[in-house]
Every structure is written in structure tokens, then in C-alpha cells.
C-alpha positions in Angstrom: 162.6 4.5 59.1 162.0 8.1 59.5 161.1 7.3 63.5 164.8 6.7 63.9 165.9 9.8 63.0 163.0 11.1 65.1 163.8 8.9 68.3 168.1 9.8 67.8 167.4 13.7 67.9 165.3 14.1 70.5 167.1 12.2 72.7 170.2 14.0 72.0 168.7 17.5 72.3 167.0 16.4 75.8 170.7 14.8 76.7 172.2 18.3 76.0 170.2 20.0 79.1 172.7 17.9 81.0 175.0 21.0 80.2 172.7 23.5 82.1 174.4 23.3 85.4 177.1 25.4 82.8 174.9 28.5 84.3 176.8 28.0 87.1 180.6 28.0 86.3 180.0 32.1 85.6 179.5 32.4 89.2 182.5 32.9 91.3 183.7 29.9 93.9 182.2 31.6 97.0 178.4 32.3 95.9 178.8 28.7 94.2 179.5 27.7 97.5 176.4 29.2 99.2 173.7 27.7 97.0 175.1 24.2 96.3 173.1 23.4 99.5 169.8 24.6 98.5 170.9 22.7 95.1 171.2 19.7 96.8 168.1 20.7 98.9 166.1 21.0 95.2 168.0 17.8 93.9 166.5 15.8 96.8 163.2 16.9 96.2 162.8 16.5 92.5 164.6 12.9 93.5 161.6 12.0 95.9 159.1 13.7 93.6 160.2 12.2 90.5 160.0 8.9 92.1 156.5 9.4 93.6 154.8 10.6 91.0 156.4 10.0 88.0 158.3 6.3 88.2 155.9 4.9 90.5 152.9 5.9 88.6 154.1 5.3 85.7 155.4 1.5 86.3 152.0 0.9 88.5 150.2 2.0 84.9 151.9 0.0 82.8 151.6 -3.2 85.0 148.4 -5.6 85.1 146.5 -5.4 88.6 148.1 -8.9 89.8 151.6 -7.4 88.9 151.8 -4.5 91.7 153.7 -6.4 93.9 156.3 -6.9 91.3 156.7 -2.6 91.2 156.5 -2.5 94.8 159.4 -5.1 95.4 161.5 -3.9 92.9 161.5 -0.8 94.1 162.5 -2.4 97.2 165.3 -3.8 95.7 166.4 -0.6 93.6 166.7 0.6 97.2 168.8 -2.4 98.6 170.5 -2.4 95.4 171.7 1.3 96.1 172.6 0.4 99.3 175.0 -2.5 98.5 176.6 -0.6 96.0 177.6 2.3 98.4 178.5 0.1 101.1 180.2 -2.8 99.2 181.6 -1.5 95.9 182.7 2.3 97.4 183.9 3.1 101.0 181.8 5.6 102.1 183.1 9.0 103.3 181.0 10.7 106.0 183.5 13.5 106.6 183.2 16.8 104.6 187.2 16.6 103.5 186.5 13.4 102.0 187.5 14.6 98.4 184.4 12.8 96.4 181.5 11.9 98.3 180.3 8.2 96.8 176.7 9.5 96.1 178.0 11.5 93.6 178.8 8.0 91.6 175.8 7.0 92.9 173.7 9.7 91.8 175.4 9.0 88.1 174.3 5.9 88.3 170.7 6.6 89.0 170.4 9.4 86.5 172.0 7.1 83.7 169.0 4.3 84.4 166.7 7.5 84.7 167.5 8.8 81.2 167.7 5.7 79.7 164.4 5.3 80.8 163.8 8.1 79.2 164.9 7.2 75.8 162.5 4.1 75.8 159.7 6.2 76.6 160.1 8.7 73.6 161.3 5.5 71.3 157.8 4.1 72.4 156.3 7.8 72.0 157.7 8.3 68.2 156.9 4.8 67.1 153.1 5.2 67.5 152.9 9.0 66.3 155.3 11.8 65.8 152.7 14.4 67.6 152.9 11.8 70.7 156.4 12.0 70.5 156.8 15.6 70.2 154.8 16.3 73.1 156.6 13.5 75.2 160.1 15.0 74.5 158.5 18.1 75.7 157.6 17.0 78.7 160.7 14.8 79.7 162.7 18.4 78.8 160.4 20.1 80.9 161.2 17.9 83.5 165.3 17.6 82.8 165.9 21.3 83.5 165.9 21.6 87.0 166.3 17.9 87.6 169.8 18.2 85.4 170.6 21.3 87.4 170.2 19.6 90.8 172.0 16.5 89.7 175.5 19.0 88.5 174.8 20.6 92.4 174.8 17.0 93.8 178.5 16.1 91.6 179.7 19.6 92.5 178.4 19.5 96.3 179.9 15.8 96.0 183.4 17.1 95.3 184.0 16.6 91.8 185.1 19.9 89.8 182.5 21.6 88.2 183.7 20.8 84.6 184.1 17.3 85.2 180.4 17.2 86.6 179.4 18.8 83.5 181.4 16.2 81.3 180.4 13.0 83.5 176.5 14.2 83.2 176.7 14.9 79.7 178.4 10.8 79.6 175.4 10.2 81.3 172.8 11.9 79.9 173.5 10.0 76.1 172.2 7.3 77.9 168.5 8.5 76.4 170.4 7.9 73.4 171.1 4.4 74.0 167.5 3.7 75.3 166.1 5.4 72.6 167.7 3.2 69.8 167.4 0.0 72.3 163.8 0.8 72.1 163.4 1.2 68.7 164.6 -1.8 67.7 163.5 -4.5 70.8 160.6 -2.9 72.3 158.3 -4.9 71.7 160.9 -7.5 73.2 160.6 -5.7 76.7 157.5 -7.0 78.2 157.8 -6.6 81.9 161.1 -4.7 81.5 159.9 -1.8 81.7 158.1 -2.1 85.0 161.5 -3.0 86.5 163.6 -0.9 85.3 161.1 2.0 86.5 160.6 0.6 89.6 164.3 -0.3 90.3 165.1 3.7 89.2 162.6 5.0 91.6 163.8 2.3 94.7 167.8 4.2 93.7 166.4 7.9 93.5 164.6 7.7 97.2 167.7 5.7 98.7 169.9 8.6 97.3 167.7 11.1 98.2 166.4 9.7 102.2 170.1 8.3 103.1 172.8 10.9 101.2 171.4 14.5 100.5 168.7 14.6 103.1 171.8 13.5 106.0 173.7 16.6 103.8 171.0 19.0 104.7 170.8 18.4 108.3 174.8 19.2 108.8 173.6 23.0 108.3 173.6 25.0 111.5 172.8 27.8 110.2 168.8 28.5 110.7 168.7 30.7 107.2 170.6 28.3 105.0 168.4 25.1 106.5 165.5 27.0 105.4 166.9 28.0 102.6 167.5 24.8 101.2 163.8 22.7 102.7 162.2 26.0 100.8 163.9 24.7 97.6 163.4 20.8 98.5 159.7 22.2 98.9 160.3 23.2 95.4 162.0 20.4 93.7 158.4 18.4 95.0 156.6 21.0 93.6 158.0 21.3 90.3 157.6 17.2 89.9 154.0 18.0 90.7 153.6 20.8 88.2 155.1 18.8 85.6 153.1 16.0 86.2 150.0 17.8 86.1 150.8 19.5 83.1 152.4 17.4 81.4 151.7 13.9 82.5 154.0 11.1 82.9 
């Protein structure tokens, strides 16, 4: 019973980095202005980089060696999946004066499946040791730092206010929360549900990335701000990579 209490904690403490992209609000509106784009440059890389070698992996691991096409097409279909909802649920705005870009839902959406992902890992974690499940919560904050800070970029860049962003990735961040208490009680229930829901997460975070932020990038003209902001996609990659080697998962 004690793994509950365990499994509820962490994933609240990881879902309170969600609040990091607070750092920000300090700043004043112009200089915000001036790095949201290498924010969103960052965002797109820890997007692709996550996806690649954390999701992927991960989902390729936990599947049997006849089962890789099922990671492969759902990730496929994470991507079509994306792509329907931008183009059928949300009229999508291609002008800057639109006043909220739809990947900013969209990116909510694929951080909430990401963090609930989350939760069901450290559930999974805790419920065979608490050492196991201290060092994955470790890890998966690691990793939410700059990721959380690139998603509040994304919102922000997207056009919502910054406090809103903060309160709508906070909403989604509790998600772990939900995961975490789904998994403790049904994971063993899951089977192959984790190799979807993985694989569908990674399909969402490369359509968001390769058709919304990269598109964002290349409306720069100015030569020091576009490298500016492939230096910090450079980064975002990077950091995934550190993690991973590092920290696993």
C-alpha cells in the first residue's frame, strides 16, 4: 500500500516542473519576445529527440520481435492522428495575427499522452522496488525541465498568455498523476497498451514538431535569429541524448 503513496508523490512533484517556464514571466515582453523562437527551436528538438530515442526505443523494447510492426504503424497513425485533428477538429491559422496558433492545443495534447505515459512508467517503477522508482523519477525530471520549458515557449509562441500557458501545462502535467494511479491499479491489465500508447505519443510529437514548429522556424529572416534557434534545436537533440545516456529510458 505504501507504493501508492510512493507512485501519487512523485508524480506530482515531476508534474510541478510544468511551472518552470514561470522563469520566464520576470522577463520583460520584448526580451520574451526574442527568445521564444529559439524556445520553440529547443522545443522541436527535444520533440524529435524524445521521440527517437526515448518513445521509440522504449516501445521497440517492450514489444516481442514479431510485434515491431505494430510500434512502427502506430506511430504512423499517432502521426495521421495529429494530422486529422488539426485539420478537422481546429481550422488552422497560418498567419502570425492568428490569436492562438492550433499547435498550441495540439502540443497540450501530446504532452498530456506524454506525461501520462510517464506516470505508468514510475507506477511500473515503484511497484517492483522503491530504489527503481526513485531513480526513474529522477530521470523523467531530468528530462521534464527543458522539455516543460520548451512546451510553455510553444503555448506562449502559440499565442496564449503566459499565465494561462503556465495554468493549462500544469492541467496537463497532473496527467502523470492519472497514469500513475491508472497504473497502479490495472497494470498488469495493459498488455500491449503500452506499446501503443508510446508509439502513438512519439507518431504526435514528430507531426508537431516536422509540420508546426519546424515551418515556425523557417519564417525567420533574420540570419542570427535562424541560427540562433537550429543552435538550440541542436540542443534540444542533444539534451534527449544526454539524458538517454545517462539516465536511460
Amino acid at each position: 500500500m505504501l507504493e501508492i503513496f510512493w507512485i501519487l508523490l512523485a508524480t506530482f512533484v515531476v508534474s510541478l516542473i510544468s511551472f518552470i517556464g514561470a522563469v520566464t514571466l520576470v522577463l520583460s515582453e520584448n526580451l520574451l519576445k526574442k527568445i521564444l523562437l529559439a524556445l520553440v527551436g529547443f522545443a522541436a528538438g527535444a520533440l524529435i529527440g524524445g521521440s527517437f530515442l526515448h518513445l521509440l526505443p522504449e516501445s521497440i523494447e517492450r514489444s516481442a520481435a514479431g510485434d515491431l510492426n505494430l510500434v512502427f504503424y502506430t506511430t504512423i497513425i499517432g502521426f495521421i492522428l495529429f494530422f486529422a485533428l488539426e485539420k478537422l477538429l481546429w481550422r488552422h491559422c497560418h498567419e502570425r495575427s492568428c490569436p492562438i496558433h492550433v499547435f498550441a492545443y495540439l502540443n497540450l495534447v501530446g504532452d498530456g499522452v506524454h506525461n501520462f505515459i510517464d506516470g505508468l512508467i514510475m507506477a511500473a517503477a515503484y511497484l517492483t522496488s522503491f530504489p527503481l522508482g526513485l531513480t526513474t523519477t529522477m530521470a523523467i525530471a531530468a528530462h521534464e525541465v527543458p522539455q516543460e520549458l520548451g512546451d510553455f515557449g510553444v503555448l506562449v509562441y502559440g499565442g496564449l498568455k503566459p499565465r494561462r500557458a503556465l495554468a493549462l501545462n500544469f492541467v496537463t502535467a497532473l496527467s502523470a498523476v492519472a497514469g500513475g494511479v491508472l497504473g497502479y491499479y490495472f497494470l498488469h491489465l495493459l498488455g500491449n497498451m503500452m506499446i501503443f500508447l508510446l508509439s502513438l505519443a512519439a507518431g504526435g510529437f514528430l507531426y508537431i514538431a516536422a509540420s508546426d514548429l519546424i515551418p515556425e522556424l523557417h519564417k525567420e529572416k533574420s540570419t542570427l535569429r535562424t541560427g540562433v534557434s537550429f543552435i538550440t534545436f541542436l540542443m534540444g537533440i542533444i539534451l534527449m541524448l544526454v539524458m538517454k545516456t545517462f539516465f536511460g529510458g
